[in-house]
Phi, psi and omega in degrees: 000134171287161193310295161341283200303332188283300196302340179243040185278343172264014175291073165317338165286326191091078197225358166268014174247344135335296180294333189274297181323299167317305202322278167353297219263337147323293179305307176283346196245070188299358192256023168253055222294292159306099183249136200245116170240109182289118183212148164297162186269138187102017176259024181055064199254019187259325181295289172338304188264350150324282170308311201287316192298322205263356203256308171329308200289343171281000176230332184224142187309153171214145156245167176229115164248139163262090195307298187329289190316327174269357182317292148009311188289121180319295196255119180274354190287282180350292171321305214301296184339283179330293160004286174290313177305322198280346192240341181239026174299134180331104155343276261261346219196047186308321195255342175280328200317111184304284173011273191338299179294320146336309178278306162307328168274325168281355183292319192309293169312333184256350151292348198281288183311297198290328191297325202294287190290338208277283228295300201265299159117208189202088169206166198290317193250142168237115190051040179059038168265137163293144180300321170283332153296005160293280216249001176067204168306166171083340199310341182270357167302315170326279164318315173294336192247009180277305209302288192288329185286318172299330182278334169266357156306297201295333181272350190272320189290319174316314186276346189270337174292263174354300152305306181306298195293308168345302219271332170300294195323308191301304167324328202254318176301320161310301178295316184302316113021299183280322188269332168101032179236180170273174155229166027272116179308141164248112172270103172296090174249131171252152220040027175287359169267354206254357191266178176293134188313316176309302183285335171285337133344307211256343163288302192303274201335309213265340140312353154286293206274315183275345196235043190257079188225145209273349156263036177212116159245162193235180182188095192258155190256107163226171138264097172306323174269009172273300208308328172285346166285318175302314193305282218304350162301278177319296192292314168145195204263310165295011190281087177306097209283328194301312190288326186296303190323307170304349172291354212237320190235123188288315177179154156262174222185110191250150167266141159289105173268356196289333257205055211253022179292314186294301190325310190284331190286323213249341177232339165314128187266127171319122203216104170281159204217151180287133165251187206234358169076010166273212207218094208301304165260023183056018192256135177265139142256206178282343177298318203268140190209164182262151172320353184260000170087349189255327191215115216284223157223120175254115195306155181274163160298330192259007147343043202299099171240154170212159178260350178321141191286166178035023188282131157297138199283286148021276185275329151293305156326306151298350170259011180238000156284321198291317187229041134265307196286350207049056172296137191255152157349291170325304163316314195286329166312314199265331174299317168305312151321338188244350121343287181296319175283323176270019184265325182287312171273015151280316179071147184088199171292151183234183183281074196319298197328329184245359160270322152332306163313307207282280139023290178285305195292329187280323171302315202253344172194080180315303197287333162281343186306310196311328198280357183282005166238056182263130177316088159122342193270329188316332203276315165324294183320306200284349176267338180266319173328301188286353194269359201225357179276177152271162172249132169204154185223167205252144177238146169230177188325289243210339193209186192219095171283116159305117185330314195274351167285324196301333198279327182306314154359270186304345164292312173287331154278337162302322187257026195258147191267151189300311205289295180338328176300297176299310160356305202276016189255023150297293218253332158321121187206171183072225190276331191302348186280334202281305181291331197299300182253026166282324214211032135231050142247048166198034163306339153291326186286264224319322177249045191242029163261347167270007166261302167346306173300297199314293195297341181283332152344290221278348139356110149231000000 
């Protein structure tokens, strides 16, 4: 096995043909200094850029900044620097490095440089005081001359911004040199939605402004619509942050998440379960009919099947709660643990759909989950639920189910009073006959799942 195949040997996504594809398109597009790769948080973009740097680093210098770990720093230019320095330094020579000191010094001088316009800026007013009112008479003599004194900061700060990018340039050529790579260097940043809105504002500034350089490419990890939500913190509510944002990023770049089959066949833990007889891979034959007998039942596009050999009904279910509920990856990881612990203290066979259900529903929609046991509210709840849900559906033997008919199912024997229980075994046919007479001689374990559900919450 190659050096390659061990860094993407847990890719459960398929992300190592992503990563060669960015690689590829980098490399030709000397004008895409910037790549943004947009994702929600959990949808694993950080095991993404992890991989590709370190898959990367074998042919070309890479850096990794953790935008989060430095969030604390007044200046992220700082960060960001040290950063570069401490990773592409001689191993052999850590601390010596002329380079090193250089680049420090020149960041140090251009932090220097810089500070005067970012605090005052080249405007008439301060904190809505007029400038002669500063300064009394002579002010605007004052003012012209704070004015002349900024243009030559500002033509001086011009030359120091140069010099810095020189001095990167050098820097980056150096390592690359040493290790025996190629360029262009690629600099990683990850976590930048998890920062303060001010300081993630102010790294992209200073990647925009210091670093456009034709042998550095950068390639940053956000959720662009929380990070557009944070500019609209700082900036107002009417601020367009989205159009701001674009300003920053060269191209995006989205991970594919549709595809949650290996992942759940591969990290879901065996629960024995009641089954419900669906029908896994979707496939019709001539045998399966809607109850009239005429046509067959065909999945739909929101169908959820798979063909995978030995995929589990289980493991379908979860991938169909996971994109009803919309779930990322991170979340669906920690939901298995918390499967798996109330299915144990339930003990025996459990209703899997609906300890699963609950499971999601306690996360992803607290304040409705409660009301699903509310006297007179469940029905209600669970119809607001599905309005903020996918519509996504189950194929069985005869019919193609919606999540939110199965679950109301389970809602009408929780609240059905015994004679009404019996009634319904009339009327039961299909998976609903299978939950039926799974759980009613155990109607205490089936609502003892929701104190259950609870403790398994506090999991993490």
């Amino acid at each position: 096995m190659s050096e390659s195949s061990n860094i993407w040997g847990d890719d459960m996504m398929d992300r190592k043909p992503s990563s060669e594809f960015l690689t590829s398109y980098l490399l030709a597009n000397d004008h895409v200094h910037v790549l943004n790769v947009n994702s929600p948080w959990g949808a694993g973009k950080s095991f993404f850029l992890k991989r590709w740097a370190e898959s990367l680093s074998e042919r070309h210098v890479c850096v990794s900044f953790n935008a989060w770990e430095t969030d604390y720093s007044t200046e992220p230019l700082v960060a960001l620097v040290t950063c570069i320095e401490q990773q592409t330094a001689d191993p052999l020579q850590l601390d010596a490095t002329k380079a090193g000191k250089t680049l420090i010094a020149a960041s140090s001088t251009l932090i220097k440089k810089a500070t005067p316009l970012i605090l005052k800026g080249l405007v008439r007013k301060v904190s809505g005081v007029e400038l002669d009112e500063i300064f009394g008479e002579g002010g605007e003599e004052a003012a012209t001359s704070i004015v002349e004194s900024l243009i030559k900061e500002q033509a001086e700060t011009a030359r120091n911004v140069e010099g810095f990018k020189s001095e990167v340039l050098k820097r980056l050529a150096a390592a690359a040199e040493n290790r025996n790579k190629s360029a262009p260097a690629f600099i990683f940043i990850d976590e930048l939605d998890r920062c303060r809105p001010t300081y993630a504002i102010e790294l992209l500034e200073r990647v925009k402004h210091f670093f456009e350089l034709a042998d550095c490419r950068f390639i940053i990890a956000s959720d662009s619509e929380q990070l557009a939500h944070s500019i609209r913190a700082v900036y107002g509510e009417g601020f367009s942050s989205e159009k701001y944002l674009n300003r920053f990023f060269d191209a995006e770049f989205r991970l594919d998440n549709t595809d949650l089959f290996k992942i759940v066949s591969l990290n879901l833990p065996e629960i024995p379960s009641v089954s419900l007889g669906l029908n896994v891979s979707g496939d019709i034959s001539n045998r399966r009919y809607n109850p009239g007998g005429k046509e067959p039942v065909y999945p739909r596009a929101n169908t959820v099947t798979c063909n995978t050999s030995g995929f589990t009904e289980n493991a379908l279910v979860v991938v169909a709660l996971s994109k009803y509920f919309r779930v990322e990856l991170r979340e669906m990881i920690n939901y298995f643990k918390q499967l798996k612990s109330a299915a144990d203290s339930l003990g025996g066979q459990v209703n899997f759909f609906w300890l699963a259900f609950l499971i999601f529903a306690k996360s992803t929609r607290p304040h409705l989950y409660q009301s699903l046991f509310s006297d007179g509210k469940s029905y209600d709840a669970l119809k607001k639920m599905n309005e903020s849900a996918n519509v996504v559906t189950l194929s069985f033997t005869t019919s193609l189910v919606e999540i939110s008919d199965m679950a109301q199912f389970y809602l009408r024997i929780i609240a059905s009073e015994k004679e009404e229980l019996h009634k319904m075994s009339n009327s039961v046919t299909g998976w609903e006959d299978k939950v039926y007479y799974s759980v009613i001689n155990e109607l205490p374990k089936l609502h003892s799942y929701k104190n259950v559900v609870e403790l398994a919450h506090r999991l993490k």
